[in-house]
C-alpha positions, 0 to 999 in steps of 0.5 A, a space after each residue: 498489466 494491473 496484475 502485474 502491478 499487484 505484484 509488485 506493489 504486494 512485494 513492495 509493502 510485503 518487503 516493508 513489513 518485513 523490514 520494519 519487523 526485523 528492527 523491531 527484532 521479531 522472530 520468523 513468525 512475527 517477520 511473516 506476519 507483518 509483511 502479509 499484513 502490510 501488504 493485504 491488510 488494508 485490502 482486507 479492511 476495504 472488503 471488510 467495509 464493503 461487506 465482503 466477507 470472507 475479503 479476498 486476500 482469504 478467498 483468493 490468497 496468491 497475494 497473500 501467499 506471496 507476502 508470506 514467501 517475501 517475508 520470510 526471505 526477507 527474515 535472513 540478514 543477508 537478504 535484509 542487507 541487500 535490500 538495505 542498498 537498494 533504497 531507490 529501487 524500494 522507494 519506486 516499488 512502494 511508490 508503484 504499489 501505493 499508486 496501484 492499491 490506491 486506484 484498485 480501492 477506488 476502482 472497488 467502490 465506484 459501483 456505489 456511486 458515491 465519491 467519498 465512499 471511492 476516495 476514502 476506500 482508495 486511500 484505505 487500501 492504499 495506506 492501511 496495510 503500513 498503518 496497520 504495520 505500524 501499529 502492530 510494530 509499536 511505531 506511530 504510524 507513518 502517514 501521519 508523521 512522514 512526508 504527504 505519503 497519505 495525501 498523494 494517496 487521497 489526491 490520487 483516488 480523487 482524481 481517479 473518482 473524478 475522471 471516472 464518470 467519462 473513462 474508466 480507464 483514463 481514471 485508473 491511469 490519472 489515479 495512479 500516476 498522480 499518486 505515484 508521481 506526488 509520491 516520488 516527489 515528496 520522497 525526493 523534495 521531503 515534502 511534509 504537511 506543517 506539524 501542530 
């Protein structure tokens, strides 16, 4: 089940880079590459902080291959607009894939017993691919300006850091749930922090 879900959280944020760099009206290569980094990139950051080198996506590279192949679908303009009408479909799959790298990244660092370390590497693998996404495009990134998309995420990695010491499993289910739900809501609601 957890793989699955990698998938589609992989396709989810591979899909996203995609898009963003075809408004940004990048070539092939810029397409490719900024779908794999948004869908691997904040897990490459993760291993990075956590001393894994060289990160998994390099090592074990299906996910990183699949954001390629994504990507590259992604590049034809018949693709990009039946992705475009299917809104509701992008919201769930980014939603699932936020909520599933969230707890993942928590899930990483939960052997080093130390909670800040386990909410800020599930919110970093959560959120770093679309930061990384956004910067790479030239755009601010969207966690800082765009509904509590980060938040839901560190709510989510708290709460999976919490319930973690009585059950693995339920803080997995806790983590992820709560980051998809808040997700989903403030997409729906246009839930934003107060700006300065």
């Amino acid at each position: 089940m957890v793989f699955v879900l990698e998938i589609i959280g992989t396709i989810a944020f591979a899909i996203s880079g995609a898009l963003v760099a075809a408004e940004k009206k990048m070539d092939l290569l810029g397409v490719i590459i900024l779908g794999m980094t948004t869908a691997v990139g904040g897990g490459i950051v993760r291993d990075i902080i956590l001393g894994i080198t060289p990160p998994v996506a390099f090592t074990e590279p299906i996910f990183a291959l699949l954001a390629i192949g994504v990507s590259a679908v992604c590049f034809f303009k018949p693709v990009r607009n039946l992705i475009g009408k299917t809104q509701v479909f992008l919201l769930v799959m980014d939603s699932l894939g936020l909520g599933m790298f969230t707890v993942i990244g928590v899930q990483a660092a939960m052997p080093f017993k130390n909670y800040f370390l386990a909410i800020f590497l599930g919110t970093l693998t959560g959120v770093g691919g679309g930061v990384l996404r956004d910067l790479f495009a030239g755009n601010k990134p969207y966690i800082f300006v765009k509904h509590v998309y980060a938040t839901s995420s560190i709510l989510g990695a708290a709460t999976c850091a919490v319930i973690w010491q009585f059950s693995n499993v339920a803080a997995l289910i806790a983590g992820f749930a709560l980051t998809f739900t808040l997700r989903i809501l403030a997409a729906i609601f246009k839930w934003n922090l107060p700006k300065a």
